[in-house]
Structure formats: structure tokens, C-alpha cells
C-alpha positions as CSV (number, residue, x, y, z in Angstrom):
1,X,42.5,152.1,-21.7
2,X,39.0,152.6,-20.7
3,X,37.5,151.5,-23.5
4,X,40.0,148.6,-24.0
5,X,39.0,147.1,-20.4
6,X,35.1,147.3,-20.9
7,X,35.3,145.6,-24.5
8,X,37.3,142.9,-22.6
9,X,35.0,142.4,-19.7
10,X,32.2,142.1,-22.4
11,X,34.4,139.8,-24.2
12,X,34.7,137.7,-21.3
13,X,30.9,138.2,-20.1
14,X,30.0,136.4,-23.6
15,X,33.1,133.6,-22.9
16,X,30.7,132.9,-20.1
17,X,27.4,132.9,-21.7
18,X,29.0,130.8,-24.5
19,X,30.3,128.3,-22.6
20,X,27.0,126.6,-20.5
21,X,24.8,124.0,-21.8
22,X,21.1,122.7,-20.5
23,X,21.0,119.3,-19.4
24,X,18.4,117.1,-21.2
25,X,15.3,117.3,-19.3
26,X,14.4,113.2,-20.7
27,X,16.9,111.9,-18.3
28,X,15.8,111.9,-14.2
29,X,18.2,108.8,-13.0
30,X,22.0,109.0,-12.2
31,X,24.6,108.2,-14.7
32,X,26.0,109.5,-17.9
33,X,24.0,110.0,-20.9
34,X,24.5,109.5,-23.4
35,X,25.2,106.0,-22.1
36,X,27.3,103.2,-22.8
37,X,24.4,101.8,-25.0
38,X,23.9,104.5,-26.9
39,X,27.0,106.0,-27.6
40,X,28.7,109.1,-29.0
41,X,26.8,110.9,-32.3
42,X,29.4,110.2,-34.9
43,X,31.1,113.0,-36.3
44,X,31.3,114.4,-40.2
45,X,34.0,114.9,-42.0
46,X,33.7,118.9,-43.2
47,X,30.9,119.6,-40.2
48,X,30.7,121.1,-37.1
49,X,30.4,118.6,-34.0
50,X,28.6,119.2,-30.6
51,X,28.1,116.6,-28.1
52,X,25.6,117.5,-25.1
53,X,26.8,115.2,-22.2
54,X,24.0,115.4,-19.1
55,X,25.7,114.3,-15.9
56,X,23.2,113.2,-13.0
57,X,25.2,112.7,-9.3
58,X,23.3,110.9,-6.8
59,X,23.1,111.9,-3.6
60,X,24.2,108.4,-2.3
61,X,25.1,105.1,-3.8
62,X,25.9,101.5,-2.4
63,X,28.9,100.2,-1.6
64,X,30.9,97.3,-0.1
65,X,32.8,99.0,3.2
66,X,34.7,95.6,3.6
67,X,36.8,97.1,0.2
68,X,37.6,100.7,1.0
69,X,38.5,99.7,5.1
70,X,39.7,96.1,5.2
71,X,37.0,94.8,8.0
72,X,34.1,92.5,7.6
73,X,31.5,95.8,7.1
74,X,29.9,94.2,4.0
75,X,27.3,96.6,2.3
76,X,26.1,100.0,3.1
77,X,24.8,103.4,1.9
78,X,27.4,106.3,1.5
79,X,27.1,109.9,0.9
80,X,28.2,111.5,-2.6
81,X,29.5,115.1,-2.0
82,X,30.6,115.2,-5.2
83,X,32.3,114.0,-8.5
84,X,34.9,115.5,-10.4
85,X,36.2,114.9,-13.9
86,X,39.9,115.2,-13.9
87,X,40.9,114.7,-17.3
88,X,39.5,113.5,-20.6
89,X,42.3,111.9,-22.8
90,X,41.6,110.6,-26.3
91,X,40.1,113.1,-28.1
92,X,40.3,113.6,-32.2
93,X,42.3,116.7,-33.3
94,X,41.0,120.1,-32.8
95,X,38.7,118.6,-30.5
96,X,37.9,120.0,-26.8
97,X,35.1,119.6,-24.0
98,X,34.2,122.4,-21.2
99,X,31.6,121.8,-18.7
100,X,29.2,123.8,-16.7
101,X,29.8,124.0,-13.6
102,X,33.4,125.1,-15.3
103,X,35.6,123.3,-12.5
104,X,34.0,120.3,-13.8
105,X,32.8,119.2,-10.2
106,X,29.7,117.8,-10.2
107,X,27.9,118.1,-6.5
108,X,26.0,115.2,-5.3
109,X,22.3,115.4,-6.0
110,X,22.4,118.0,-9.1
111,X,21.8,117.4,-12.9
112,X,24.4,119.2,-14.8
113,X,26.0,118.6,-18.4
114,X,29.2,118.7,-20.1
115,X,29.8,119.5,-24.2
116,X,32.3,117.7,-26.8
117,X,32.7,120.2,-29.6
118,X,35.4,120.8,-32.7
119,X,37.3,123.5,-32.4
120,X,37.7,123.0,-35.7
121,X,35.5,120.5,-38.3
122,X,37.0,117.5,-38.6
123,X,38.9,116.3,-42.4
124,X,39.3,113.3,-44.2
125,X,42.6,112.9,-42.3
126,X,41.0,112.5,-39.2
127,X,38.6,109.7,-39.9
128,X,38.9,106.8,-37.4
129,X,37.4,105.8,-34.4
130,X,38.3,107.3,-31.1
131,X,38.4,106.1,-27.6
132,X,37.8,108.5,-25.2
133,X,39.0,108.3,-21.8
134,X,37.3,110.5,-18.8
135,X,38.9,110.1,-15.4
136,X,36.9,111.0,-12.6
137,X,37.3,111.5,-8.3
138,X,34.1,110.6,-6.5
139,X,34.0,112.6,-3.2
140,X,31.9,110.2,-0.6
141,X,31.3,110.3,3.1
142,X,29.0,108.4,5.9
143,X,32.3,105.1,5.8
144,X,32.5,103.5,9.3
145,X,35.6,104.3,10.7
146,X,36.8,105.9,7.5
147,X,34.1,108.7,7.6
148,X,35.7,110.7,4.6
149,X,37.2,109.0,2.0
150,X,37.9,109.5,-2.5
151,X,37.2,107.4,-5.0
152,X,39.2,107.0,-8.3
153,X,37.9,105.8,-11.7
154,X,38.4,105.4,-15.0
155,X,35.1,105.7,-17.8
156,X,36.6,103.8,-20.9
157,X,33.7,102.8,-22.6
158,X,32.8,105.9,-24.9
159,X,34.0,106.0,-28.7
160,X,34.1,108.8,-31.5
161,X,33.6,108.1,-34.8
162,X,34.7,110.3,-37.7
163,X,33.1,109.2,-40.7
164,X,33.1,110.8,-44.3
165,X,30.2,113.1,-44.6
166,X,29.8,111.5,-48.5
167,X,28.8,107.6,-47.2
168,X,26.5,108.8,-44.4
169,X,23.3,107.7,-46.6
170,X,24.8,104.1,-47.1
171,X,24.5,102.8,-43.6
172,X,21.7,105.3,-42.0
173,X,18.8,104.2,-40.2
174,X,15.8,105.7,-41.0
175,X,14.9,106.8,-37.1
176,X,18.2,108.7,-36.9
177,X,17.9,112.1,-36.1
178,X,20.5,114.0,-34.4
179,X,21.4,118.4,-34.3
180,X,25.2,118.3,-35.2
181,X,25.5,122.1,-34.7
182,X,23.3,125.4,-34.8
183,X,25.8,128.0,-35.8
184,X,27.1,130.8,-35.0
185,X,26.3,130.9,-31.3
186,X,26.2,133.6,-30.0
187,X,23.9,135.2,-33.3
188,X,22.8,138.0,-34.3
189,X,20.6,138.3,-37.0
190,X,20.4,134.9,-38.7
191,X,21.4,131.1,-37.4
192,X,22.0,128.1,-39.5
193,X,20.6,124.6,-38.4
194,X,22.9,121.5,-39.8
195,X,21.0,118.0,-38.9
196,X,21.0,114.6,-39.6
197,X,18.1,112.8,-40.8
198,X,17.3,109.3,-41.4
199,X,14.0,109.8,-43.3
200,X,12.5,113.0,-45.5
201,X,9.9,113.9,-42.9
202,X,9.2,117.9,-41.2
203,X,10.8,119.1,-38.7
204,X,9.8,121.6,-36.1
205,X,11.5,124.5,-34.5
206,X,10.0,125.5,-31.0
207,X,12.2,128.6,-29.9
208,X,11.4,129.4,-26.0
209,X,12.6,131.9,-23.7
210,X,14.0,131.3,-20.2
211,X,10.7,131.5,-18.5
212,X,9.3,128.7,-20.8
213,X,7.1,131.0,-23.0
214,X,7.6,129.6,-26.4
215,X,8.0,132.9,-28.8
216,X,8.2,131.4,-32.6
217,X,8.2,128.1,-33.9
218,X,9.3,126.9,-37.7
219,X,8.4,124.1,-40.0
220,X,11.0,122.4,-42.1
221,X,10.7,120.1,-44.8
222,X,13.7,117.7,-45.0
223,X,15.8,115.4,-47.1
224,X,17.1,112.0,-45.9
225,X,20.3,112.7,-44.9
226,X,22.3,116.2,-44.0
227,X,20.2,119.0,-43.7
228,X,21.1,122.9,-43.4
229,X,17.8,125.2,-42.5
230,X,18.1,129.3,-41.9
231,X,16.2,130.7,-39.2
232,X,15.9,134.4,-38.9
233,X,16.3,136.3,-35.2
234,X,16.3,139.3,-36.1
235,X,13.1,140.2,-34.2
236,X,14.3,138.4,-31.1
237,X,15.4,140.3,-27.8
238,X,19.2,140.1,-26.7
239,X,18.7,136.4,-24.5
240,X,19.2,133.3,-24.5
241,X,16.8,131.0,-25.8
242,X,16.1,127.2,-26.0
243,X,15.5,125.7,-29.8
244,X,13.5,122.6,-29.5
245,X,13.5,120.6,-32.5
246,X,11.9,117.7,-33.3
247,X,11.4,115.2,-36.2
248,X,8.1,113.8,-34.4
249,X,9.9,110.9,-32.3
250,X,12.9,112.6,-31.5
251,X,13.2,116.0,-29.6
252,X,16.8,117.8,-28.8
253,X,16.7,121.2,-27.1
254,X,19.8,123.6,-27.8
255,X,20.8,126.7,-25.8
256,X,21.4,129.8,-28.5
257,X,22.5,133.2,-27.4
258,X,21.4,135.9,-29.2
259,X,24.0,139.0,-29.0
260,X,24.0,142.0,-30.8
């Protein structure tokens, strides 16, 4: 019983190491990224599919009073405690989201992030195009008269594409570059790299501990399109590290754990 309990705890100890992401540090205003311009990555039919979502709340925001109380207020400055995402309707099969803080409350002033992910990768049966629907509570104070109040809204805007893995080359750009999935995470010994690339070019593999001290870096030599590249950990320290990969324009930092 002893030994059942302690492999559960650890069980649920690497649950929680799992499921956090890093915000990308290129982003310092509020909003969603990525945005409404940018979009969702696509996913591939027979891969993997991670989406980091960094989530800036500002500490205020401006609002017309004269809507939320009925009186002739007009504009004014307001408090954000916090925002919450309630729901998020819309999703392909076999796909999920978790965010980090976990209750998916995002407090006024922070930088935090949120992950779409396949549970598992998508088939030719689920090509299409998706609309995804996230519906949020913003959590505000400082109102005349009102002093607390709650906002509801709806973010309808975002769109996932499943497209067959076979016709990527035919419509991609040649600055595309995008991580679909470093896999498995947590590792051990050995992780796989699978990203798309709109150009053969190198790319670089900064690995960095917590502290920012970067421990190894790799070169990889790449083909225009899908790419899959090894890297060995089996000198690394139990951790978690960032990989910070690059194609020369384009940088995307990944959290891996490494678990033995």
C-alpha cells in the first residue's frame, strides 16, 4: 500500500511538471498571442500538435461607465483583478487545452500561457477547419457607484486547420518555421524534434537550464518541409530545461522535462 501511494504521488508530481508551459518572452503588451492576425499553426494529419498560447492581463483597461451603470459617466480607467477562461468549445477530436495557472484564472498584471495539444494526432478524417470558441469572465473594479462588477465575453476569431501532412510543400512559404512537437516530454535518454520548415536552411538548438545558463547547443541541417531531428539527454541532470530553436529569423523556446 506503501509503495502503491508513493508511485502515485510521483505519478501525480510529474502530472504537474507536465502540465506548465513558459510564456513567450517576445511578447510585453496585453492580449492573446498568438493573435487574431496571426492565427493558429495548422495542424498535420499523422503528427503531434502543440499550440503555446501566452496570455498577458493588464492591470487596467478603458471603459465606457455610461454602459455597465446606465448614467452619463462616459470614459474611465478600471481595475483588472482578473480574467478567467470558462470554456473552450470547438475543438477537433482528440483535442484538449490545460493552462498554467491550472484554474485557468489569469490575475491582472501577470504574463501566463495556455497549450492546445492532441491527445491524439490527428487523421485524414479529421481534416477541416475548426472554429474555436474561448469564453472568458473579466473580473474589474474602480466603477462609480458600481465599484465591483464582471465582464462576459466571447473570443470567436481563432481557427484550426487540419491539413494533410502530404500537400504541406504545395502552399508553404519559404519564412515558415514553426516546432509542431518535441516528443516524449517528460524524457529520458533521447528526444525527437518534428518541425516545419519553409526553406532547407540550419537550425540551432540552444538547451538552457532554469537559471539561464545555456548547457549544450546542436546544429541541424534541414529539408524544406517536415523535419524530425534526435537529440541525446542522456548527460543531462533530472530538470527542466528550455530548448531554444531557431532557423535564424524565427526563435520558439520549449519547456522539456527530463525524468528518469
Amino acid at each position: 500500500m506503501k509503495k502503491l501511494l508513493t508511485t502515485v504521488l510521483f505519478l501525480f508530481a510529474c502530472t504537474l511538471v507536465y502540465s506548465q508551459c513558459t510564456p513567450d518572452p517576445q511578447y510585453v503588451a496585453g492580449g492573446i498571442y498568438p493573435d487574431s492576425a496571426t492565427g493558429l499553426s495548422d495542424a498535420y494529419v499523422g503528427q503531434a500538435y502543440n499550440e503555446l498560447i501566452t496570455i498577458i492581463t493588464p492591470e487596467d483597461t478603458i471603459v465606457d461607465a455610461g454602459q455597465i451603470t446606465g448614467l452619463p459617466i462616459g470614459i474611465i480607467s478600471v481595475d483588472i483583478d482578473s480574467i478567467t477562461l470558462n470554456s473552450v468549445t470547438g475543438l477537433p477530436p482528440n483535442f484538449d487545452y490545460y493552462c498554467d495557472p491550472p484554474s485557468c484564472g489569469f490575475i491582472g498584471g501577470t504574463t501566463e500561457c495556455a497549450e492546445l495539444y492532441s491527445i491524439v494526432d490527428p487523421t485524414v478524417n479529421d481534416i477541416g477547419s475548426y472554429q474555436i470558441v474561448f469564453e472568458t469572465t473579466a473580473y474589474v473594479s474602480g466603477i462609480p457607484l458600481l465599484g465591483n462588477t464582471t465582464q462576459d465575453d466571447v473570443i470567436d476569431y481563432y481557427y484550426l486547420d487540419i491539413v494533410n501532412s502530404t500537400s504541406v510543400l504545395n502552399y508553404l512559404s519559404k519564412d515558415k518555421f514553426q516546432i509542431n512537437n518535441i516528443s516524449p516530454n517528460p524524457a529520458n535518454d533521447f528526444v525527437n524534434i518534428n518541425y516545419l520548415i519553409g526553406n532547407q536552411s540550419n537550425v540551432v538548438c540552444d538547451v538552457y537550464n532554469l537559471v539561464g545558463e545555456k548547457i549544450s547547443s546542436f546544429k541541424f541541417s534541414s529539408n524544406k518541409g517536415i523535419n524530425n531531428k534526435g537529440v541525446v539527454t542522456n548527460t543531462f541532470s533530472e530538470g527542466i530545461y528550455i530548448f531554444s530553436i531557431s532557423d535564424g529569423n524565427i526563435c520558439v523556446n520549449q519547456r522539456v522535462v527530463i525524468n528518469r
